[in-house]
C-alpha positions in Angstrom: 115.8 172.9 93.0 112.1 172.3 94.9 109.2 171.3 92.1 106.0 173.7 92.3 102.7 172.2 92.8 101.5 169.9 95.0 103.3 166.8 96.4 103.5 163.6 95.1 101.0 161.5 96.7 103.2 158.2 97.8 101.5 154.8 96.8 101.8 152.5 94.3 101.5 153.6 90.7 100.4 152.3 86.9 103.2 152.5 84.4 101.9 155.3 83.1 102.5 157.3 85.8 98.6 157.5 87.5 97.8 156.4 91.2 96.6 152.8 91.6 93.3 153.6 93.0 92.4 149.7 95.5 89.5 148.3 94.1 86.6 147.4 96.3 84.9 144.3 96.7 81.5 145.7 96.0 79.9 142.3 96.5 81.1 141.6 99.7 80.5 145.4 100.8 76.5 144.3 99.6 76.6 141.3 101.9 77.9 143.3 104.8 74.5 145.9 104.4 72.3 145.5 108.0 68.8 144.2 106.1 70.8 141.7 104.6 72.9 140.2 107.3 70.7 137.9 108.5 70.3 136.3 105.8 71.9 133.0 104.9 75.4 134.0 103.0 74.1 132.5 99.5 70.8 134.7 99.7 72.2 138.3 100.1 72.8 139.2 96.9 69.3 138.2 95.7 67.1 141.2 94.7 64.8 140.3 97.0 66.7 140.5 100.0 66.3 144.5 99.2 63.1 144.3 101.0 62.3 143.0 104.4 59.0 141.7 102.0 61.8 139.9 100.1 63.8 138.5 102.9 60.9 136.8 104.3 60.5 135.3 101.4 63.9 134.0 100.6 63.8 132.6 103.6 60.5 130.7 102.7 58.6 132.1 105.8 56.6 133.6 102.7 55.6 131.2 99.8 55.9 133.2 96.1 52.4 133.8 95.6 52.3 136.0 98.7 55.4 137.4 97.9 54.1 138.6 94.5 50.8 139.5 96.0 52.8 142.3 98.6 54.3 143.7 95.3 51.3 143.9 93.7 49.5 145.4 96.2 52.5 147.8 96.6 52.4 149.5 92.9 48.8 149.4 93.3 49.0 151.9 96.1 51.7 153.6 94.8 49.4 154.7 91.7 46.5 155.1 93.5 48.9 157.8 95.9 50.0 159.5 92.4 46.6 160.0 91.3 45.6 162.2 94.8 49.3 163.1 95.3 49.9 162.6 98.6 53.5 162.5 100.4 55.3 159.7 98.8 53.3 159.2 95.3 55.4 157.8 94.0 56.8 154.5 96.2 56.4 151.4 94.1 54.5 153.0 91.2 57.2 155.3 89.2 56.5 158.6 88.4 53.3 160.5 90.0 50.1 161.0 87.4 48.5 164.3 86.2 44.6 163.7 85.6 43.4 166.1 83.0 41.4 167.3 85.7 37.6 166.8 84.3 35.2 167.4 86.0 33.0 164.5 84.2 35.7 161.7 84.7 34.8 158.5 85.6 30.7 160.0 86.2 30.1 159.3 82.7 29.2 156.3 80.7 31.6 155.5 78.4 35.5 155.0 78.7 36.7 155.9 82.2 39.9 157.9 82.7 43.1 156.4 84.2 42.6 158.3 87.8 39.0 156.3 88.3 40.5 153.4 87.6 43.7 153.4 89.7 41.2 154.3 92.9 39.1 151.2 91.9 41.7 149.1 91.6 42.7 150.2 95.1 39.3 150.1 96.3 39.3 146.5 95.7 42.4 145.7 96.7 42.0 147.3 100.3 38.7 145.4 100.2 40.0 142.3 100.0 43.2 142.8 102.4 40.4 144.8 105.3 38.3 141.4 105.0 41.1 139.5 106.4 40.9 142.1 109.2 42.4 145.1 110.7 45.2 143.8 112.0 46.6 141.8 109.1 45.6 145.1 106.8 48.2 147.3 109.4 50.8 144.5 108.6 50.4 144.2 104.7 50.8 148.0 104.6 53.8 148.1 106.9 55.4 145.3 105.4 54.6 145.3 101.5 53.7 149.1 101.5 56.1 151.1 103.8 59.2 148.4 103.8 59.4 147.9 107.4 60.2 145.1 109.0 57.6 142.7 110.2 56.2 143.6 113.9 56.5 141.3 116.5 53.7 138.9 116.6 52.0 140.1 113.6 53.3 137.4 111.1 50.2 135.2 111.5 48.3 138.4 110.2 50.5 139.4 107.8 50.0 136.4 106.0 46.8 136.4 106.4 46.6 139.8 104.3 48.8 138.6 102.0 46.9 135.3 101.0 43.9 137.5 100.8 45.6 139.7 98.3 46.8 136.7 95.8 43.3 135.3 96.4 42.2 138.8 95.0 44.7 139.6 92.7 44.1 135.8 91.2 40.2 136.0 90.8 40.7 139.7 88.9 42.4 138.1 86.5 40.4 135.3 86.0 37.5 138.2 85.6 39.3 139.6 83.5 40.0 136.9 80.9 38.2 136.9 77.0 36.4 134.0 76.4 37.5 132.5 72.7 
């Protein structure tokens, strides 16, 4: 007498009957991924190694000042895209941002809305990373920005931009500090 239904799949099976499904060796199949296989075997699965940002860095080509710096200057962009919601808004910054659309904000005294103060914050940043010039601003923003990999001969410029950036990022802090 034939069974109806479908055919026994043939492998091996769990006492209660279900398919042994093989497990995967997920960290291994991380190691394996092209931006990390460069990298030294006991640096892969670091979070950084995500980014080619990251990878320089593990590999101490970037020190961790200029690593953060990249980041930074990443979300800063990110919100600053969000705010005039352009293609992308939202890389490195979350979700995009909805100004309440005033016509006033920002060109009154008093409290400034969020929008003015994500493009100042940009302003400055891109002040500081232009003043290290041109070409190291085209490889922070391909690097840190867009996470591509580093162009050929511009890793002198990159950082460059990058330094510029902590320098920046370090005195806005210091700015703005409360005395007491």
């Amino acid at each position: 007498m034939a069974r109806s239904g479908r055919k026994r799949k043939i492998g091996l099976r769990h006492p209660g009957g279900a398919l042994a499904r093989p497990r995967f060796d997920v960290r291994g199949l991380a190691t394996l991924q092209p931006h990390r296989v460069w990298l030294p075997e006991e640096k892969r699965m670091d979070q950084k190694a995500a980014s080619p940002l990251g990878c320089l860095n593990l590999l101490g080509v970037l020190t961790d000042a200029q690593y953060l710096a990249g980041i930074r200057y990443a979300v800063v962009v990110g919100k600053y895209r969000a705010v005039i919601e352009t293609p992308r808004a939202t890389a490195g910054a979350g979700r995009g941002y909805d100004c309440p659309g005033d016509l006033n904000c920002g060109r009154e005294p008093g409290p400034q809305c969020e929008c003015r103060r994500r493009k100042e914050r940009y302003d400055a940043a891109f002040a500081a990373v232009i003043e290290a010039r041109q070409r190291a601003a085209r490889a922070v923003a391909r690097v840190a920005v867009h996470g591509e990999q580093c162009p050929r001969g511009a890793l002198a410029d990159l950082k460059r931009g990058l330094d510029a950036l902590a320098k920046h990022f370090a005195s806005a802090e210091r700015g703005q500090e409360k005395p007491g």
